[in-house]
C-alpha positions in Angstrom: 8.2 -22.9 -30.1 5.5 -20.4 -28.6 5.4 -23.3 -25.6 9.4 -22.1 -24.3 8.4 -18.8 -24.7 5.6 -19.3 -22.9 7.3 -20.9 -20.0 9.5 -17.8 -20.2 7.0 -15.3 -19.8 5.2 -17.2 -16.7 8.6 -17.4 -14.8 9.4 -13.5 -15.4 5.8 -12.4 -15.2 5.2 -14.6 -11.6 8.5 -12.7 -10.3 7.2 -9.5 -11.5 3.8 -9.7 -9.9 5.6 -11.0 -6.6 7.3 -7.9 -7.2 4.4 -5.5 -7.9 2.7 -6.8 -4.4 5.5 -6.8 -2.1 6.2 -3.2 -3.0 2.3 -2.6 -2.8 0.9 -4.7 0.3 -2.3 -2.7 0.9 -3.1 -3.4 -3.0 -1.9 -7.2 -2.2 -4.4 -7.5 0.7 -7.2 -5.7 -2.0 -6.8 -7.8 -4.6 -6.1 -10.7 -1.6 -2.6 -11.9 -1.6 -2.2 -12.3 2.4 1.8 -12.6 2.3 2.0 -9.0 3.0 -1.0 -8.3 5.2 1.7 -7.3 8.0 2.8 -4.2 6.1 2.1 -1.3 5.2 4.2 1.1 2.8 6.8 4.0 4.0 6.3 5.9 1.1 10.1 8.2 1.6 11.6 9.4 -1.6 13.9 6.7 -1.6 10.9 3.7 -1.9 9.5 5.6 -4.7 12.8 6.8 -6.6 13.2 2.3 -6.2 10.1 1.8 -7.4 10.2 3.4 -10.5 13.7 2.3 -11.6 12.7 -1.4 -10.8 9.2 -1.2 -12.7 11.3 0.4 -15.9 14.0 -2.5 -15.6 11.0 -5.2 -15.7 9.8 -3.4 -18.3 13.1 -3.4 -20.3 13.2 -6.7 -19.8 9.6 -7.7 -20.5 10.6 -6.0 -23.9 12.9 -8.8 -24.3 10.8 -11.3 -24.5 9.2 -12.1 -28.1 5.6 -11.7 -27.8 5.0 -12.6 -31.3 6.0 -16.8 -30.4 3.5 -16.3 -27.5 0.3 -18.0 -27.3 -2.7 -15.7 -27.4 -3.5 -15.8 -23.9 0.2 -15.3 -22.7 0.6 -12.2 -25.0 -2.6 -10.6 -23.5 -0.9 -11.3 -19.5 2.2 -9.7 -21.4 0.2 -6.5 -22.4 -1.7 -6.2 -19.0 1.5 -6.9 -16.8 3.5 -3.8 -19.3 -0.1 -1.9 -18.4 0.7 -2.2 -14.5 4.2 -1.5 -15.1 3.5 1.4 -16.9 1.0 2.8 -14.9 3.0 2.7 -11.4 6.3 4.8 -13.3 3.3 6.7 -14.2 1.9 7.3 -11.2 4.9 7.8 -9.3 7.2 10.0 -12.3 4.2 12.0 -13.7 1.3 12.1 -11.5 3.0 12.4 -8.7 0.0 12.0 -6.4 2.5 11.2 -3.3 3.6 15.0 -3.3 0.2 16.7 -3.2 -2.5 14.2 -2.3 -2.2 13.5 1.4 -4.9 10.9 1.2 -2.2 8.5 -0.7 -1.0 7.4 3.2 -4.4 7.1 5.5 -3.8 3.7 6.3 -7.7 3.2 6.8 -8.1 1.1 4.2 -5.6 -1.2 4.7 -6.8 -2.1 8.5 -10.6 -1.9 6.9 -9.5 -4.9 5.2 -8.3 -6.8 7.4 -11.4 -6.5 9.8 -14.2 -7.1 6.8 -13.1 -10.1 5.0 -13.1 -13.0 7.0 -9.9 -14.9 5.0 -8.4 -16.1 8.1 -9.0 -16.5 11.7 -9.5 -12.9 13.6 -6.6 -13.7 15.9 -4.4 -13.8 12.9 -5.9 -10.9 11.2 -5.6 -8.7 14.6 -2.1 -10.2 14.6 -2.0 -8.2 10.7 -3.5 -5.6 11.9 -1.0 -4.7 14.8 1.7 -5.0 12.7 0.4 -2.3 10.4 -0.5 -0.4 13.4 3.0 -0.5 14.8 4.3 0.3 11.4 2.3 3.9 11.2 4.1 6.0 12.9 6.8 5.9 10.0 4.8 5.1 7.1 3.5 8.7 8.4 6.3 10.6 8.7 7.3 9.1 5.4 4.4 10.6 4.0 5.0 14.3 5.3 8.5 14.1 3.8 7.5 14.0 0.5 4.2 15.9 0.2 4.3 19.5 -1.0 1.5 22.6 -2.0 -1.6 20.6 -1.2 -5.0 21.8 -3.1 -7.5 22.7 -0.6 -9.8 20.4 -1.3 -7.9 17.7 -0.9 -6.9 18.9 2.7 -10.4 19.0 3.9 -11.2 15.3 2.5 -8.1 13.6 3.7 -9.0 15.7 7.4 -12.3 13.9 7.0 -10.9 10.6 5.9 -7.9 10.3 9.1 -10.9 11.2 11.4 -12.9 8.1 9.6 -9.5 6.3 10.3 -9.4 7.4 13.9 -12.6 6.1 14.7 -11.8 2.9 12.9 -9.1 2.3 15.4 -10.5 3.7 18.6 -13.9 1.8 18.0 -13.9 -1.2 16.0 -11.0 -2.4 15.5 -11.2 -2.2 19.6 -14.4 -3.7 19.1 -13.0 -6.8 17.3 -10.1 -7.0 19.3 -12.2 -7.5 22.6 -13.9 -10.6 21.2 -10.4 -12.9 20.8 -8.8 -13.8 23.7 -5.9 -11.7 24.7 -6.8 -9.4 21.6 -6.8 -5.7 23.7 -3.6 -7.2 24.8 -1.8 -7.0 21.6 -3.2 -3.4 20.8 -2.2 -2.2 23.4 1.3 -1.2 22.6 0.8 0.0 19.3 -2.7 1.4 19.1 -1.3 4.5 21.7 1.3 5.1 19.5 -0.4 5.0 16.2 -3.2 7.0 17.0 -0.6 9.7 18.4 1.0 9.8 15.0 -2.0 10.7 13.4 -3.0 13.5 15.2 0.7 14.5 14.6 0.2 14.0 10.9 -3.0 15.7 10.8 -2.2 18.7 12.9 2.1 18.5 13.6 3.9 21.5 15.6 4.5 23.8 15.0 3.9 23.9 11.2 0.9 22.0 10.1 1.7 20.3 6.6 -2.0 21.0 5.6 -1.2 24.8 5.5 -1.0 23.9 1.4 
């Protein structure tokens, strides 16, 4: 019956999604599932060599699952959840962006949207928004470990985009913090840090990874 295949599907395709956004949680927060706003990826070898393997395994198994006893709208979500699969392997096996994009890791975006979207109380998104913060410092590092011969022009964008980022911190997410009670509070043990590690990230000693 398409109906027990169906129910099938929606168990293995809500697990892979979960799945999908836990492993992504700036694209969680974009596409706005909050359960991860307190995150931020540490992109090492190791996360991405995991990633891959478990996207292909879900795959493998999505495989499994008959998509001929599927009701029409079910087999579409099976053909757009083996799309996402594919294109993460893709992007991390093939493209490889993690290894010569250093733009992949400014975590601007993923405080940007915290601060723009009013989804919850700010005191709760400030709370997010440290706990990325305290987070960079690795996710960072992370990032240098794994990137390699960078094209120049890809250098001089992601320079201008971690200066955008800098001045995100330093000035309104400082801004926003000032107007909840005991906000400046909460930066202030991992804004000093954070924005240390990316003027290490954009300019490290001795060997600056932007030397391409």
């Amino acid at each position: 019956m398409a109906d027990d295949m169906d129910g099938v599907f929606a168990t293995f395709a809500a697990a892979t999604l979960d799945g999908l956004l836990e492993r992504q949680p700036e694209w969680a927060t974009g596409v706005g599932d909050h359960r991860y706003d307190d995150r931020l990826t540490v992109g090492t070898a190791a996360y991405y060599e995991e990633a891959s393997r478990w996207a292909g395994d879900r795959l493998a198994k999505l495989a499994g699952i008959d998509a001929a006893r599927l009701s029409p709208q079910y087999r579409v979500d099976a053909q757009i959840l083996a799309n996402q699969l594919t294109r993460l392997r893709f992007m991390i096996g093939e493209l490889c962006e993690q290894e010569w994009n250093p733009m992949v890791a400014n975590p601007g975006r993923a405080i940007y949207n915290l601060l723009a979207r009013d989804f919850a109380p700010l005191p709760d998104r400030l709370r997010s928004a440290s706990q990325r913060l305290a987070m960079l410092p690795e996710s960072l590092a992370a990032a240098r470990a794994v990137l390699g011969a960078m094209p120049e022009v890809h250098i001089e964008t992601a320079l201008t985009q971690f200066a955008g980022t800098e001045r995100l911190l330093t000035w309104e997410l400082t801004r926003r913090a000032a107007e909840v009670d005991g906000g400046e509070a909460g930066l202030a043990a991992v804004l000093p840090p954070a924005l240390e590690a990316l003027a290490t990230h954009t300019w490290p000693a001795p060997k600056p990874i932007w030397s391409g």
